[in-house]
N, C-alpha and C positions, 0 to 999 in steps of 0.2 A: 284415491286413484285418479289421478290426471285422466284427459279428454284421451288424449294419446292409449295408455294402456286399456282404457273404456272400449274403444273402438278393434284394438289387439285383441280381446277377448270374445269379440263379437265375430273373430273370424273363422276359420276353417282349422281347425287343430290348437286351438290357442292354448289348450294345457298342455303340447310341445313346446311350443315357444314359451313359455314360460316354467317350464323344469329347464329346460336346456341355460336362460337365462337366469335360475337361482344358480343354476351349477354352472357360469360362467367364471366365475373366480376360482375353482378347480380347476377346469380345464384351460386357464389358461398359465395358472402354478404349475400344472403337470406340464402343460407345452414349455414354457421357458425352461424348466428344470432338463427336461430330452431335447432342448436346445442346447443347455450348457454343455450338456455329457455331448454330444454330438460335437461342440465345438472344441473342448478339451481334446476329445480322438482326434478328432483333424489336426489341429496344432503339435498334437506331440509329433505327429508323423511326419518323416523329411520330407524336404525339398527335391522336386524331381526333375530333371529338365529331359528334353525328348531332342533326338536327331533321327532325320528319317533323310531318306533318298528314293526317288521316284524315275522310273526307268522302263525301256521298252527294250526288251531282249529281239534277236535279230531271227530271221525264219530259218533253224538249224538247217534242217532239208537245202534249203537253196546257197546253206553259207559250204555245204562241205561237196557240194557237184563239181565235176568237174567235167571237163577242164575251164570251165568258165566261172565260178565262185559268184553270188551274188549278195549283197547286204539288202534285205528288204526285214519291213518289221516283220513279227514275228505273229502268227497264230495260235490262236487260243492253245492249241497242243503244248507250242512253246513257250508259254506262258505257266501252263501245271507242271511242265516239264523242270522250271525252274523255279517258280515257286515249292515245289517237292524237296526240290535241294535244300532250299531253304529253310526245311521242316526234317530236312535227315536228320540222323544220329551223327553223321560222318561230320556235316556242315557246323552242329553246336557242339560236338567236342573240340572239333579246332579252334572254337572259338572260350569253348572255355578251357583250353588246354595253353593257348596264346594269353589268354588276360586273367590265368588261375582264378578264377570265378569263382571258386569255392572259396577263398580265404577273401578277395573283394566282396562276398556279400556277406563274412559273415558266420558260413557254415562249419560247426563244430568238423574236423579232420579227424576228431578220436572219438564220435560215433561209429554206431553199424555202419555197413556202405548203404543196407538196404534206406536206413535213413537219410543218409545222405546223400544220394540217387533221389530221394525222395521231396526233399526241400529244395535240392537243386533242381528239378525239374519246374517244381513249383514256381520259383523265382522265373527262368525263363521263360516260360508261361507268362507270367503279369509281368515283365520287363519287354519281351521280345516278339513283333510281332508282325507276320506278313501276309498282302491279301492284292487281289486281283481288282482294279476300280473299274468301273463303269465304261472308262474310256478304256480300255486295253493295255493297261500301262500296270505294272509290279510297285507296290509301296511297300518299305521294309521303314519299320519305327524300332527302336531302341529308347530305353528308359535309362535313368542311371542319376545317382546322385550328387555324380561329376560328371560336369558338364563334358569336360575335354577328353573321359574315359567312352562318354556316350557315343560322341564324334571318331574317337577311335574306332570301334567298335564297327559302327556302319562302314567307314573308311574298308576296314579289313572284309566285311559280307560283301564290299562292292567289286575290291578287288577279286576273291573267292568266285564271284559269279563271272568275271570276264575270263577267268582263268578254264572254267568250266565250258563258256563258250569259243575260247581258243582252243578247245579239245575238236570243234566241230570245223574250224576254220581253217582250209586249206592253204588262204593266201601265208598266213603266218607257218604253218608247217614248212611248205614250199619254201618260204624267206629261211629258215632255219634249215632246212636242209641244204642249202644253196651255201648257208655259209659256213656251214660244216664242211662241205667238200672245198670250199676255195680257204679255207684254214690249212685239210691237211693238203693239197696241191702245193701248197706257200711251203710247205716245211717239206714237200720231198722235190721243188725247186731248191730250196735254198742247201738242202744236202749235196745235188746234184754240183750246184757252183761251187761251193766249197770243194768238191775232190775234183773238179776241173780243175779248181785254181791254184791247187796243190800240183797236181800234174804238170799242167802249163809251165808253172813256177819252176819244177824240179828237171824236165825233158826235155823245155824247151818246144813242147809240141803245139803248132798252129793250123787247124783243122778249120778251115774259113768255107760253109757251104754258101755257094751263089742264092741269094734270095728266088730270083724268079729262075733259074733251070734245075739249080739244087745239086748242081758238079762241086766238086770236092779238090780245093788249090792246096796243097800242100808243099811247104820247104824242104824237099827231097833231101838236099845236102846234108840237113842238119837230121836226118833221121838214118842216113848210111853212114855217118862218120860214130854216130854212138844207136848200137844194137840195144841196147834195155831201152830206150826212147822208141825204139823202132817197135818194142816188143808190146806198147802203150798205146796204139798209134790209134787201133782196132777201139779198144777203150772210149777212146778220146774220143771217135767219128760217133759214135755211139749214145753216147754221154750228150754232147750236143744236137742229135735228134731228138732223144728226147726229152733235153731241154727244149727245143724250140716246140715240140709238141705239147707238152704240159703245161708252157706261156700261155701259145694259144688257145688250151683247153680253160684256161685259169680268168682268162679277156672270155671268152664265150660265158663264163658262171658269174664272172661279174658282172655283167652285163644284164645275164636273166637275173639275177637277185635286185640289181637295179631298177630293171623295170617292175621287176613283184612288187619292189619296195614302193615305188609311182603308184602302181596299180592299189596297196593299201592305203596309202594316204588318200586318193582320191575319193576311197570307198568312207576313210575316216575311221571313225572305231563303231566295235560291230556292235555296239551298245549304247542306245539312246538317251544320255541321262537326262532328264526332261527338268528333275529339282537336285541339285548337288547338296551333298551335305556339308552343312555349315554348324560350325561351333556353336552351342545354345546357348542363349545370354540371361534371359527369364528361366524360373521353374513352369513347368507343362504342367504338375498336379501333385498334391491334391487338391482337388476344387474344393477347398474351403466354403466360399461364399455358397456355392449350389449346391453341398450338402450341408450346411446350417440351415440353408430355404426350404429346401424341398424337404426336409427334416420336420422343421417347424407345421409345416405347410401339412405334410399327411398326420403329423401329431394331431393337428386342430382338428382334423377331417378325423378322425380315427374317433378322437374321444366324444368331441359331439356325436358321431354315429351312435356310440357305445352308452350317452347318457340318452338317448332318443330310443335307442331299444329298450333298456331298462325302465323309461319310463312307460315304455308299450307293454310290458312285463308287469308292471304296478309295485317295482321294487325300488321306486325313487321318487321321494317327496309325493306318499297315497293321499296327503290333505289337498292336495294342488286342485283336483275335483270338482271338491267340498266349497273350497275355497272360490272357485271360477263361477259356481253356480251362485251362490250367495251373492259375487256380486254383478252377477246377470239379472240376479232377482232386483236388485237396488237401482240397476241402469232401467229395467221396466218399468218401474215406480214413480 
């Protein structure tokens, strides 16, 4: 026995430290071995890559007021408000009903449903995932073992959410209804000139109202010399009032949809993306290396615990003792 272990045995528990050290070549076979198995699983397991997009939703409330609409960020309400969406049923069936997610990951089609309800849920669950950060801001992560199915994926939740928040946005309603009505105005203009110009063409009739008193000059001659022209005439006056009226109603809608359209761009979009989503180039997980370590790492912790108790129990190496005292007695000597 060297000075070294002379003095180990002279200390405070020295028959631990020496069971733990005969059974160090145990435990450290068992550790490499729950090493290997740990890093076999890890390896056989894909390659994952992650795309996420980080975002601040707009304050519903002050996007659908009126008449004045405002884009400010959004309050914690609108926050669960949409992170909720993003945890519906309505929101991951479109998404697995858009990228057939049952046959991408995988899932037997000729089981139960209730199984297949059941694995599918599963997989979104540890592929998909959204949460509220510290700063106020919405992160949505997607997993996937194509890179460019993953980026798809978020692409479509991102659009889904502004689509949701165009549900609240007046200024876009507004723009939409504006050019709903100056569509049909164009096509009951452009009927109206067509059977003017049929008329015109056929009678000869010229019905010229003065812009600023709005009197009515007509070619007399040519509407007494032929009666069915004469019989149009009423038509005709008619026809171009309210042609000029429905120009003018048509210049007033373009106008306001022009300036709503000013007034969106100014405000920008009513969705803050703070991180856009980008095509992933690296895999995100499995973390290999930090579950071989940390593996390793509570194996050693685990099984020294385990030979330290047993040896507290007197069910490992009972001569160790025997052994310690004999040569306490020889160090005294």
């Amino acid at each position: 026995m060297t000075g070294m272990w002379r003095i180990l045995h002279r200390l405070p528990y020295a028959s631990y430290v020496h069971a733990w050290l005969r059974s160090l070549p145990w435990i450290v076979g068992i550790t490499l071995g729950i090493s290997a198995a740990i890093a076999a699983w890890q390896y056989s397991r894909p390659d994952e890559y992650l795309c996420s997009v980080e975002f601040v939703p707009p304050h519903l409330d002050e996007l659908s007021a009126m008449p004045f609409p405002r884009v400010v960020p959004g309050r914690p309400t609108d926050l669960e408000r949409i992170l909720s969406y993003l945890s519906s049923a309505n929101f991951l069936q479109g998404l697995v009903d858009t990228f057939h997610l049952v046959e991408h990951y995988g899932i037997d089609s000729r089981a139960p449903i209730r199984t297949i309800l059941s694995q599918l849920d599963a997989k979104l669950k540890a592929n998909i995932t959204a949460r509220i950060t510290r700063n106020s801001t919405i992160v949505l992560q997607i997993y996937d073992e194509d890179p460019h199915f993953a980026f798809q994926m978020v692409e479509f939740a991102l659009r889904k959410v502004q689509e949701q928040v165009a549900f609240y946005d007046r200024h876009e309603r507004a723009y939409r209804e504006l050019a709903r009505q100056e569509e049909e105005l164009t096509q009951k203009i452009e009927k109206i000139r067509e059977r003017l110009s049929f008329i015109r063409s056929k009678y000869k009739i010229i019905a010229a109202p003065d812009l600023e008193t709005g009197n009515i000059q007509v070619p007399y001659q040519n509407l007494l010399r032929n009666p069915e022209a004469f019989s149009h005439f009423d038509e005709v006056v008619s026809l171009e009032f309210e042609l000029r009226r429905l120009t003018q109603l048509r210049v007033d809608i373009v106008k306001a949809r022009l300036e709503r359209s000013q007034l969106t761009q100014i405000g920008q979009e009513s969705i803050w993306v703070i991180e856009k989503p980008a095509r992933p180039i690296l895999p995100s997980r499995p973390k290999r290396l930090r579950w071989i370590v940390m593996g390793t790492t509570l194996s050693l912790v685990f099984l020294s615990a385990l030979v330290l108790y047993a040896h507290f129990l007197g069910l490992l190496h009972p001569s160790v003792s025997s052994e310690l005292e004999a040569e306490l007695v020889q160090v005294k000597t």
